[in-house]
C-alpha positions in Angstrom: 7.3 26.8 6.6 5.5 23.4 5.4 3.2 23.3 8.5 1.1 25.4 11.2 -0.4 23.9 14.2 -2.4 25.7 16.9 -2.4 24.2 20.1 -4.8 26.2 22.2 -8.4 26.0 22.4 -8.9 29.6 22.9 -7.1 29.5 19.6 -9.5 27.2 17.5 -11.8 30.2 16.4 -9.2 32.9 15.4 -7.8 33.4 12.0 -4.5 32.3 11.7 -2.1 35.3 10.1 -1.0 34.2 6.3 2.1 32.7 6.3 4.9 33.0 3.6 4.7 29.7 1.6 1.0 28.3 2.0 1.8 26.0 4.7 -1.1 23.2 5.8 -2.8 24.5 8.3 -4.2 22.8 11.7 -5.9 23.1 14.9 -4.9 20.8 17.8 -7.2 22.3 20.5 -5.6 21.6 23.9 -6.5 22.5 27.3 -4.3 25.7 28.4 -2.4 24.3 31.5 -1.8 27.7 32.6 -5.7 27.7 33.5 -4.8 25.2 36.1 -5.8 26.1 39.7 -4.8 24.0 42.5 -1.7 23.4 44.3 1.9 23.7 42.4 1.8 20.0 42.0 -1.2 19.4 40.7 -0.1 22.3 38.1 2.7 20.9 37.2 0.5 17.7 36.1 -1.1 19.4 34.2 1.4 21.1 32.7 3.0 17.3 32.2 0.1 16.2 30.9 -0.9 18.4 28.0 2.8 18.1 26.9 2.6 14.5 26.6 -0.3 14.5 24.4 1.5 17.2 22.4 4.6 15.1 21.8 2.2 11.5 21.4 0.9 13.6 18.4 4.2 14.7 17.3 5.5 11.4 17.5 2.2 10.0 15.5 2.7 13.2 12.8 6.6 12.3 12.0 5.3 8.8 11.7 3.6 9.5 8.5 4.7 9.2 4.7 4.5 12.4 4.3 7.1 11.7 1.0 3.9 9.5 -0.5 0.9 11.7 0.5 -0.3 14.7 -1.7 -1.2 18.1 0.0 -4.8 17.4 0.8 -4.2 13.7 2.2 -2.0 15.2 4.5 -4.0 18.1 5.5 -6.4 14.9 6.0 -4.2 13.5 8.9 -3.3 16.3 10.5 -7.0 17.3 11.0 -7.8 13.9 12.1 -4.9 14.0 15.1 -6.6 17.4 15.9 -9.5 15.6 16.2 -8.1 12.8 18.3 -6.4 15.4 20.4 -9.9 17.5 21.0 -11.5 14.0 22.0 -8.6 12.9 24.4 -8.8 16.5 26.0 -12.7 16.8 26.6 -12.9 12.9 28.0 -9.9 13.2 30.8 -11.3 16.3 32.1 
């Protein structure tokens, strides 16, 4: 593996397990959509929601030169779409 990314904000203070390889490392705190209350509909939204903002910083992540960039420039970028992810999350709540 080249890269982990965690996801979930419950997930932003636990140690990651080592994995084979020394992959870069992440955290991409997102609201858990399975906390949702509220009708099926506005739990799907949810659910829609969070995965659009996944795949927005998918989409953002491929986008890089990752070919050009050393191992700590791109440890740099991948922290900094966690951080835009965190911000995104806590302002549309």
């Amino acid at each position: 593996m080249d890269f982990v990314i965690t996801l979930c904000d419950s997930a932003a203070g636990e140690e990651c397990p080592l994995w084979p390889g020394q992959p870069i490392t992440a955290h991409w705190g997102f609201e858990d959509p399975s906390a949702c209350t509220g009708t099926a509909e506005e739990q799907r939204g949810k659910f829609d929601k969070v995965f659009r903002q996944i795949a927005t910083r998918i989409k953002i992540f491929n986008s890089l030169p990752l070919a050009t960039l050393d191992k700590a420039a791109i440890k740099r970028e991948l922290d900094t779409l966690g951080d835009r992810a965190t911000q995104a999350s806590t302002t549309a709540s």
